[in-house]
MARBA-3410 file (N, C-alpha, C, O; in Angstrom, 1 decimal):
177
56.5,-50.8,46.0,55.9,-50.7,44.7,56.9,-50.1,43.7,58.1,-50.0,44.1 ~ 56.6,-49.8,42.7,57.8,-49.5,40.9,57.1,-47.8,41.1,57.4,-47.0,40.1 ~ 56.1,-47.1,42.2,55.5,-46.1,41.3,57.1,-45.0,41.8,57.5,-44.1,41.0 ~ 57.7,-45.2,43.2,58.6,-43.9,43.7,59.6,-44.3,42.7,59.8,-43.4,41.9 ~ 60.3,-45.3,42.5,61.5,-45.9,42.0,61.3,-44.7,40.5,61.8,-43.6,40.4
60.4,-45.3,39.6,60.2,-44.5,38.2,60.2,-43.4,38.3,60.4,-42.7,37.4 ~ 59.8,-42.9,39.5,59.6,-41.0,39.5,61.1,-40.4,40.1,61.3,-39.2,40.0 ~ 62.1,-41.2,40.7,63.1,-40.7,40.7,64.1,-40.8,39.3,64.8,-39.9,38.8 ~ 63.8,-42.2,38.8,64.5,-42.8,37.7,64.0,-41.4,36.4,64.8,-41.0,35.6 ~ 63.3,-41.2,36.4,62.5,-40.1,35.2,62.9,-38.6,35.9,62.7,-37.7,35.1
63.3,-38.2,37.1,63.8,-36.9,37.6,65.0,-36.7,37.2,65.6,-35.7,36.8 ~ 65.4,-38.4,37.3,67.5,-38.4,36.9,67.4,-37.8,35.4,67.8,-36.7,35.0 ~ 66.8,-38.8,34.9,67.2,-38.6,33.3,66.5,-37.5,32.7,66.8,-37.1,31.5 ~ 65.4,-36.6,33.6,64.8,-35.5,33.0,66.5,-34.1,33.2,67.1,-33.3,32.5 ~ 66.5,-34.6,34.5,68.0,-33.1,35.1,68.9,-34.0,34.1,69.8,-33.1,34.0
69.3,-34.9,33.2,70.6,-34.9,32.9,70.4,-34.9,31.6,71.5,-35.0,30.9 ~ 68.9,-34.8,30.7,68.5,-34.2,30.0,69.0,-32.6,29.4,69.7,-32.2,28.5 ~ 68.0,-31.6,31.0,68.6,-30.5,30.6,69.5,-29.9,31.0,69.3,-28.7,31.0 ~ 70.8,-30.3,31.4,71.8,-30.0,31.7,72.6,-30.7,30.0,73.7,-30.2,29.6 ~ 72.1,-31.7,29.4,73.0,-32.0,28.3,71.7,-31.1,26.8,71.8,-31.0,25.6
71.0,-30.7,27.5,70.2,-29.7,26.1,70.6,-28.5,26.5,70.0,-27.6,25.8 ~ 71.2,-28.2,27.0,71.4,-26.4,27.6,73.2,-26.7,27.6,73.8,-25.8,27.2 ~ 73.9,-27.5,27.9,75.2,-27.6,27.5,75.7,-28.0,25.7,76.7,-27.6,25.1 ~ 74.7,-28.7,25.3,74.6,-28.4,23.4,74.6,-27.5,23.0,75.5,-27.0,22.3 ~ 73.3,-26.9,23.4,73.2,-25.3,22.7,74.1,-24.7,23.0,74.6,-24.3,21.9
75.0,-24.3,24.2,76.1,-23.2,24.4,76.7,-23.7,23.3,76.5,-23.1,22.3 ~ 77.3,-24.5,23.3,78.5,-25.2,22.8,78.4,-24.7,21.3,79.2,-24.2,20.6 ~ 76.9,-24.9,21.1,76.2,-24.8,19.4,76.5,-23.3,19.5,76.9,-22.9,18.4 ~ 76.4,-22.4,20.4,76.3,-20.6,20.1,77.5,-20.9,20.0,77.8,-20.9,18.8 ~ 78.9,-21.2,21.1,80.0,-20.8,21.3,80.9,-20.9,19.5,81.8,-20.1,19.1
80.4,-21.8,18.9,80.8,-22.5,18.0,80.2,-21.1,16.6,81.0,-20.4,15.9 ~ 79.0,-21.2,16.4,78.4,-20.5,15.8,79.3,-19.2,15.4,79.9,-18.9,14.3 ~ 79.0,-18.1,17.2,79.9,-16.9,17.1,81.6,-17.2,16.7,82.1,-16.4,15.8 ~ 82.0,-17.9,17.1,83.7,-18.3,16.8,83.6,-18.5,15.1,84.6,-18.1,14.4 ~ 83.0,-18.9,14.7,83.0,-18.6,13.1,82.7,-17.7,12.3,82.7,-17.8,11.0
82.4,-16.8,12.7,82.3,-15.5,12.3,81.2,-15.5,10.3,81.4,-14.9,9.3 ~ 80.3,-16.3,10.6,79.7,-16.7,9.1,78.4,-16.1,9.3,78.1,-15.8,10.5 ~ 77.6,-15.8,8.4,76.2,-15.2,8.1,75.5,-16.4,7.6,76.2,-17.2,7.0 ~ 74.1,-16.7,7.8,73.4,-17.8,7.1,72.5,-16.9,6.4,71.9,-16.1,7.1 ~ 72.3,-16.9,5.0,71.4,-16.4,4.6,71.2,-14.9,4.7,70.3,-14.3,4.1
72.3,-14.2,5.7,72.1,-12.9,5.6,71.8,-12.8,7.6,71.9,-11.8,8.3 ~ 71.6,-13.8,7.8,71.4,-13.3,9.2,72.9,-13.3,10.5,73.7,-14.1,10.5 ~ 72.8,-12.4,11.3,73.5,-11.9,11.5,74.4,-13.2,12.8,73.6,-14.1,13.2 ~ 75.5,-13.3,13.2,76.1,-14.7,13.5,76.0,-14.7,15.4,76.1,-15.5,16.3 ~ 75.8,-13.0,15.3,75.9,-12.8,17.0,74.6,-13.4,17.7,74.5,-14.2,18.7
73.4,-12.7,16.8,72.3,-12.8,17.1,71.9,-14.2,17.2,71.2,-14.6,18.1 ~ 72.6,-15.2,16.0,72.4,-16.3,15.8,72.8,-17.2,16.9,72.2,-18.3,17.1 ~ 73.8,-16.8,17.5,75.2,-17.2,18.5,74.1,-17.4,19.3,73.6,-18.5,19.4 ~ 73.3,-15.9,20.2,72.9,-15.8,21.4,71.5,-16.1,21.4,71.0,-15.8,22.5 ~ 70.3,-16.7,20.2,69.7,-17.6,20.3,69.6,-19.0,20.8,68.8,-19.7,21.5
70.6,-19.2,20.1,71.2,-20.5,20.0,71.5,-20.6,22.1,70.8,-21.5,22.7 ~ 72.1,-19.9,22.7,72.1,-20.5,24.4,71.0,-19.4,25.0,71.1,-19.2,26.2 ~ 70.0,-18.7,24.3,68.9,-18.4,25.1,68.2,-19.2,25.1,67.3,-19.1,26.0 ~ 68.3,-20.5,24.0,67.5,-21.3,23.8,67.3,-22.6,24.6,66.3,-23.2,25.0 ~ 69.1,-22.8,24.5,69.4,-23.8,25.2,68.8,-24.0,26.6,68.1,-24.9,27.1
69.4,-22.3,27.2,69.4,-22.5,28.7,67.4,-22.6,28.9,67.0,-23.1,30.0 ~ 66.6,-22.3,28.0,65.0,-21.7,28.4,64.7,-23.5,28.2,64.0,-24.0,29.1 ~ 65.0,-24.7,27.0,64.8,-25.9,27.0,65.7,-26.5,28.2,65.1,-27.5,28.7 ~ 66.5,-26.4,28.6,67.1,-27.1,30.0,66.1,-26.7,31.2,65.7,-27.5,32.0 ~ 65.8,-25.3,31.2,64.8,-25.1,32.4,63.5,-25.7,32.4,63.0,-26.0,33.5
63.1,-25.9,31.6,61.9,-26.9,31.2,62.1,-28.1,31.6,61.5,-28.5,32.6 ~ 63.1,-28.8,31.1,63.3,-30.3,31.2,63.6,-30.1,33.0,63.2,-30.9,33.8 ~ 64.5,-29.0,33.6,64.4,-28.8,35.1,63.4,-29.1,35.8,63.1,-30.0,36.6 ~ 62.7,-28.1,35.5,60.8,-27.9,35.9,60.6,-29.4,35.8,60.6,-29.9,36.9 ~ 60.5,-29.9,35.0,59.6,-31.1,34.7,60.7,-32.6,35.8,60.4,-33.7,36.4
61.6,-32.0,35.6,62.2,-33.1,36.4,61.8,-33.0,38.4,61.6,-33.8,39.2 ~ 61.8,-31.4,38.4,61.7,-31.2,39.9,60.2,-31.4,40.2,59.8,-31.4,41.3 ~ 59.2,-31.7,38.9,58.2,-32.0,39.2,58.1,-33.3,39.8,57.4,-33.7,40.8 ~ 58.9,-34.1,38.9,59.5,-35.4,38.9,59.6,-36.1,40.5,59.2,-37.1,41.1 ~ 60.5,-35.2,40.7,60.9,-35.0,42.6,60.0,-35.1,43.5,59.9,-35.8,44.4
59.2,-34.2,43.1,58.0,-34.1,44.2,57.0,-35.2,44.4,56.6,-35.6,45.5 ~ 56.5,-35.7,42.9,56.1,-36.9,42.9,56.4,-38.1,43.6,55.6,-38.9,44.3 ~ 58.1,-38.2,43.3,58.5,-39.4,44.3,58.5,-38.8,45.8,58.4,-39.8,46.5 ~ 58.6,-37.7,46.4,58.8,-37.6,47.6,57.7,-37.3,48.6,57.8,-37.3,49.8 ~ 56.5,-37.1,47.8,54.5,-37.3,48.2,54.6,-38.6,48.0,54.4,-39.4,48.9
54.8,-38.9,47.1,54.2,-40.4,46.6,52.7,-40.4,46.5,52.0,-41.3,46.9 ~ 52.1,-38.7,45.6,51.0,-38.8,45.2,50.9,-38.8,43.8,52.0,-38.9,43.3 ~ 49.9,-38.6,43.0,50.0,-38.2,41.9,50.4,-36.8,41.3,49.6,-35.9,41.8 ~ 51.2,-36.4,40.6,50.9,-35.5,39.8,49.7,-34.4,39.9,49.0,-35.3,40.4 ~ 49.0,-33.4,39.9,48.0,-32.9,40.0,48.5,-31.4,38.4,49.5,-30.9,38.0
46.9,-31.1,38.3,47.0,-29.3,38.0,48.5,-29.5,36.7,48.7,-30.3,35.8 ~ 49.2,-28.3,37.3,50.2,-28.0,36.3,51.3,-28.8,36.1,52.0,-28.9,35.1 ~ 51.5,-29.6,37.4,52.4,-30.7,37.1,52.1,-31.6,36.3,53.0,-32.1,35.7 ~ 51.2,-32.0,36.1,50.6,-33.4,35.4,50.7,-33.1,33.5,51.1,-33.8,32.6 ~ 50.3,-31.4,33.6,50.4,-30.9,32.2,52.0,-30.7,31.9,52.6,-30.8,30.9
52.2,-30.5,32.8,54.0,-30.1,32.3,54.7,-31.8,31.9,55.6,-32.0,31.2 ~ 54.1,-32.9,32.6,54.6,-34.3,32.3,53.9,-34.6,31.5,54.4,-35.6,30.8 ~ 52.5,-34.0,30.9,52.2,-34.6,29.7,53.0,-34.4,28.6,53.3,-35.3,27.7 ~ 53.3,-32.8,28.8,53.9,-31.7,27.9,55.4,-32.4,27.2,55.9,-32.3,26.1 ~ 55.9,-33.1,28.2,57.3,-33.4,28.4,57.3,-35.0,27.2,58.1,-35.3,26.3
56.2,-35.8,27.7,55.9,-36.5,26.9,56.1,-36.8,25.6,56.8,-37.6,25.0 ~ 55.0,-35.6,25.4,54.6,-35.3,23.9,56.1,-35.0,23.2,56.3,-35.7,22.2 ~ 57.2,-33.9,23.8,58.2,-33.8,23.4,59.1,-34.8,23.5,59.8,-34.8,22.5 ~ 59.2,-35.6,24.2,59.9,-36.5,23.8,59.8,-37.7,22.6,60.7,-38.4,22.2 ~ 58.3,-37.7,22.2,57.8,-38.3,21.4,58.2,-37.4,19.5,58.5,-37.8,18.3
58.1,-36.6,20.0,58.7,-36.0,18.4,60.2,-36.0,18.4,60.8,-36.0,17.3 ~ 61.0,-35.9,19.9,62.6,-35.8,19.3,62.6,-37.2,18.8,63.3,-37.4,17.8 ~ 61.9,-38.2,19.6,62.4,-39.5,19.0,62.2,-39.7,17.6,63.1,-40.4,16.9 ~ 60.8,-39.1,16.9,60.7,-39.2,15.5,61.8,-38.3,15.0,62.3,-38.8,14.1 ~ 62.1,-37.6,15.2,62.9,-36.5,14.6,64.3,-37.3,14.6,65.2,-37.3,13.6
64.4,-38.0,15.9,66.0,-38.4,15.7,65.9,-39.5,14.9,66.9,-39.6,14.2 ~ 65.2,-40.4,14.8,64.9,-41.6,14.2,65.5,-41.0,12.4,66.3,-41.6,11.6 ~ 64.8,-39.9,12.1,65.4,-39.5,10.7,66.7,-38.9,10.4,67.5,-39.1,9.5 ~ 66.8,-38.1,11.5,68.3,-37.3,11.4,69.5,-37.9,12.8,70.6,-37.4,13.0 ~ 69.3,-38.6,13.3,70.7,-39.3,14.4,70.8,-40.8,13.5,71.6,-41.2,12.7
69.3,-41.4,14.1,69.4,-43.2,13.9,68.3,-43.5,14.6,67.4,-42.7,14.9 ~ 68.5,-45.1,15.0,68.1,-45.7,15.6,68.4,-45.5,16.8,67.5,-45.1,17.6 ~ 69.5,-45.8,17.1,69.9,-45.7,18.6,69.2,-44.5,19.3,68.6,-44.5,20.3 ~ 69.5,-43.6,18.6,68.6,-42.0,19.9,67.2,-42.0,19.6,66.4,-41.4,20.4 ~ 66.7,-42.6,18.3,65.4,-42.8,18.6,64.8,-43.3,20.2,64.1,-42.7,21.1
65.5,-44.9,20.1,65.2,-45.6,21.3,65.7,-45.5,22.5,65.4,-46.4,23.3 ~ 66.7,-44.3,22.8,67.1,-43.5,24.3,65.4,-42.6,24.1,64.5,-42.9,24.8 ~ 65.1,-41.4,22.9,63.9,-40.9,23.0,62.4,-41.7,23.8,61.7,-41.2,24.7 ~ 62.2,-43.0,22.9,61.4,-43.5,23.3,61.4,-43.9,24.2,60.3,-44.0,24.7 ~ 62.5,-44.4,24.8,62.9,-45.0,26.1,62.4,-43.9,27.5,62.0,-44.3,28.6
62.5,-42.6,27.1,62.5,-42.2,28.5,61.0,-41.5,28.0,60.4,-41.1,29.0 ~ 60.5,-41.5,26.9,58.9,-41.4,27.2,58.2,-42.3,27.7,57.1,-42.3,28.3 ~ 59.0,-43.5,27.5,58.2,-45.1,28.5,58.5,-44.8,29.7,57.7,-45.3,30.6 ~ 59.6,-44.0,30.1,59.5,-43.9,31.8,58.4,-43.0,32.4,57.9,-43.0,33.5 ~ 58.1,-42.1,31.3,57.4,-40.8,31.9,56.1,-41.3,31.9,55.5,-41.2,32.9
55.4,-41.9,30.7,54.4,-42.9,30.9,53.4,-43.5,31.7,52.2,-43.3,31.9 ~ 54.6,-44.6,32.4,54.7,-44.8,33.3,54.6,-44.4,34.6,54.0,-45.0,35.5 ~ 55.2,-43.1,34.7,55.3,-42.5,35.9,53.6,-41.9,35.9,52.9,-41.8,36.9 ~ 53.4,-41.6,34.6,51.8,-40.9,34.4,50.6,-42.0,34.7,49.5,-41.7,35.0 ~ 51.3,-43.5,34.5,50.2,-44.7,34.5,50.0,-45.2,36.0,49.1,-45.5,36.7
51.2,-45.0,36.1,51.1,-45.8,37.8,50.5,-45.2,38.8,49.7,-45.8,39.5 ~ 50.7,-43.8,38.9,50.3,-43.0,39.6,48.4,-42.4,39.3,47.7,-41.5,39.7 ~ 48.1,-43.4,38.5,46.4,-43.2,37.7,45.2,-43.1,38.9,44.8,-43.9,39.7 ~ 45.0,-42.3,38.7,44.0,-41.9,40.2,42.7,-43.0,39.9,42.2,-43.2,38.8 ~ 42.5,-43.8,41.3,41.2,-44.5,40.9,40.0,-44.3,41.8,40.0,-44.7,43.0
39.3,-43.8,41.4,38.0,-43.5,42.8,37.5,-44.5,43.1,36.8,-45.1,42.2 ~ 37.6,-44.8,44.1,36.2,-46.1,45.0,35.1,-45.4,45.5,34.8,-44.2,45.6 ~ 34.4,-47.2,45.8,33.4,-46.5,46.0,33.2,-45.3,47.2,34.3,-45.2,47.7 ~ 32.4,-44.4,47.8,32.5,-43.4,48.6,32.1,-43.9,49.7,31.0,-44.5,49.6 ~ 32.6,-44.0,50.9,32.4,-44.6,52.3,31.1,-44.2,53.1,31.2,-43.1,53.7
30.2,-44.7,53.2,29.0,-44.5,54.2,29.1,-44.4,55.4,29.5,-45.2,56.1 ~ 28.5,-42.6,55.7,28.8,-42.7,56.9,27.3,-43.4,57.9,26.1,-43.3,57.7 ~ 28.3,-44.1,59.0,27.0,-44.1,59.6,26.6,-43.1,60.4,27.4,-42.3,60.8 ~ 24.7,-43.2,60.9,24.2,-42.8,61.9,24.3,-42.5,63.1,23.9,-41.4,63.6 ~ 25.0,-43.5,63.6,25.0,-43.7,65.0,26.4,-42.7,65.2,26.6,-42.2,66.4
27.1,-42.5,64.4,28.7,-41.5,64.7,27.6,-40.5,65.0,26.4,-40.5,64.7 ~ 29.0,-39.1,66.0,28.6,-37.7,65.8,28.9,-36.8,64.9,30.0,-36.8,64.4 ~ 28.0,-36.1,64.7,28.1,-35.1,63.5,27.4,-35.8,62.5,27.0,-34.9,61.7 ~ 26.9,-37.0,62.0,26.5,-37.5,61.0,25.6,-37.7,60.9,25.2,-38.5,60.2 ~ 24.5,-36.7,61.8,23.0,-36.7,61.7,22.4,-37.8,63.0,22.9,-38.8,63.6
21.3,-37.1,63.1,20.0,-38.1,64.5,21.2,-38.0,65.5,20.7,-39.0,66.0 ~ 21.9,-37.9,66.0,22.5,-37.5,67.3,22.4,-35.7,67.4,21.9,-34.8,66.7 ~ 23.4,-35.8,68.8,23.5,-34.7,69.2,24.1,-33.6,68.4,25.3,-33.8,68.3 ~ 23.7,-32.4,67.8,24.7,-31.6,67.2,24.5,-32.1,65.8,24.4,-31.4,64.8 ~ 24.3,-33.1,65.9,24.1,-33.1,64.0,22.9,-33.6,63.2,22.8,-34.5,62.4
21.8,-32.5,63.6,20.7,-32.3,62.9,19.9,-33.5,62.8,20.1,-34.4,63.6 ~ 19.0,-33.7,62.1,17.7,-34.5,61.7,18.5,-35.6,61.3,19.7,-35.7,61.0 ~ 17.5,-36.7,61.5,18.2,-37.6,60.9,17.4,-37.8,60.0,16.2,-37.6,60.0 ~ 18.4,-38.4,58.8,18.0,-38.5,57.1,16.8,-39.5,57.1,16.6,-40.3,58.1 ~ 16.0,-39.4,56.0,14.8,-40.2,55.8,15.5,-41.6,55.2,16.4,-41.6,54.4
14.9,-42.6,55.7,15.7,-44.1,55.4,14.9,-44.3,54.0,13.7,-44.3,53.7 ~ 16.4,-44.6,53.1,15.7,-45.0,51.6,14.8,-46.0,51.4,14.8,-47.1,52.0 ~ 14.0,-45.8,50.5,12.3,-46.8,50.8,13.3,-48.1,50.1,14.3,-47.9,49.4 ~ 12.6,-49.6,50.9,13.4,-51.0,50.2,12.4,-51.5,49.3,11.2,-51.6,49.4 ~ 13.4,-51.9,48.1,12.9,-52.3,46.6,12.1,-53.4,47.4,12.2,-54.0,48.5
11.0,-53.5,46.1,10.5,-54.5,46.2,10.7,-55.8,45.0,10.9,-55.5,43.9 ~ 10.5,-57.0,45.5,10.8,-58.1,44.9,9.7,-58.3,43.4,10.1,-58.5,42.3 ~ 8.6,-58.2,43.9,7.5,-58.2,42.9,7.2,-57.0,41.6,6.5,-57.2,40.6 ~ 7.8,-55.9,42.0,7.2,-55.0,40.7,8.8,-54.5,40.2,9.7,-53.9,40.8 ~ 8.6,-55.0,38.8,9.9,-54.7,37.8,10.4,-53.0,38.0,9.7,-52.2,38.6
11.5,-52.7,37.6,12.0,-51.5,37.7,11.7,-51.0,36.4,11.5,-51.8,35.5 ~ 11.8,-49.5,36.5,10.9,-48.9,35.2,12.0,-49.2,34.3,13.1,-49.7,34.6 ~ 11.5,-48.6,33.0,12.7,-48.8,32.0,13.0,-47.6,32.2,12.3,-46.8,32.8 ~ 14.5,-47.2,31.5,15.1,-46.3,31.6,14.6,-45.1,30.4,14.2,-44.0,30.6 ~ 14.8,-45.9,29.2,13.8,-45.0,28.0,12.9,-45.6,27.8,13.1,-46.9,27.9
11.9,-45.2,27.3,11.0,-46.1,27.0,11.0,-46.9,25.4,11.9,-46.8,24.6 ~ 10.0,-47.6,25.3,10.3,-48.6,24.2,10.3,-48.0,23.0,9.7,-46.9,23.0 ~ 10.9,-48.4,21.7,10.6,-47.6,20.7,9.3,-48.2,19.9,8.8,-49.3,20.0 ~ 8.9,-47.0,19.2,7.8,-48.0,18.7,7.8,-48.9,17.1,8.1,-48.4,16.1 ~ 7.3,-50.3,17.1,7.4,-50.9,16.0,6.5,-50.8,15.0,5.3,-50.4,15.1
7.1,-51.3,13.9,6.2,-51.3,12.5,5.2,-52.6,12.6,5.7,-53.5,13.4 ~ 4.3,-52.8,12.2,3.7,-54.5,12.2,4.1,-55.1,10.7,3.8,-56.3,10.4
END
């Protein structure tokens, strides 16, 4: 099946995500402090060491979400609980850098953005939990009732009859003449 392939393919580009968003930001502090400038009055260190607190806290994220990534392909179940919210999460975020970059990069990083929310997507679509119907047990097993050890056996559901219509569900409304 395409569902393990995408969940590794979306782990790669989630780790090489944050390893290139947490290697920006340094670069962006290293750069910042080395200029020795104030913005507005605020101070350039402070600004320096937001700038790779930041980095490194959005690379751990995109980590998280990639190692969630991992697990997915290596169950080959779905997502569940906090993983499923952290791939929504991740989603969503990729869906605004793309708008974001669309105005301030181009085109081109738009459609790297968009591009790896179609993987994550995907990895959220394929893996779409589907309930069947629920399997009847029979009678005649043990433990499943009228044998030994497993209690009474269940009262057999009464069979429809052919001749009298089934009730309505609500009843009729009433008309004007």
């Amino acid at each position: 099946m395409v569902r393990r392939p995408v969940a590794w393919v979306v782990a790669v580009v989630l780790l090489a995500e944050a390893l290139g968003i947490a290697a920006l930001n340094w670069f962006l502090g290293v750069v910042v402090d080395r200029q020795d400038m104030s913005l507005a009055g605020l101070d350039p260190d402070k600004m320096a060491l937001s700038s790779k607190l930041g980095g490194v806290l959005f690379g751990l994220y995109f980590a998280l979400c990639a190692l969630v990534a991992v697990l997915v392909a290596v169950r080959d179940r779905a997502p569940a609980g906090f993983g499923r919210v952290l791939l929504i999460s991740v989603a969503v975020v990729h869906g605004l850098l793309g708008a974001f970059a669309w105005g301030l990069v181009g085109w081109p990083a738009f459609l790297s953005m968009v591009g790896v929310l179609a993987l994550i997507v995907l990895l959220l679509m394929t893996y779409d939990r589907q309930e069947g119907p629920a399997r009847p047990v029979a009678v005649d097993q043990p433990g499943a009732g009228g044998g030994p050890g497993g209690g009474p056996a269940p009262d057999p559901a009464p069979e429809p009859q052919d001749d009298v219509p089934p009730a309505p569900v609500t009843p009729p409304a009433p008309t004007t003449p």
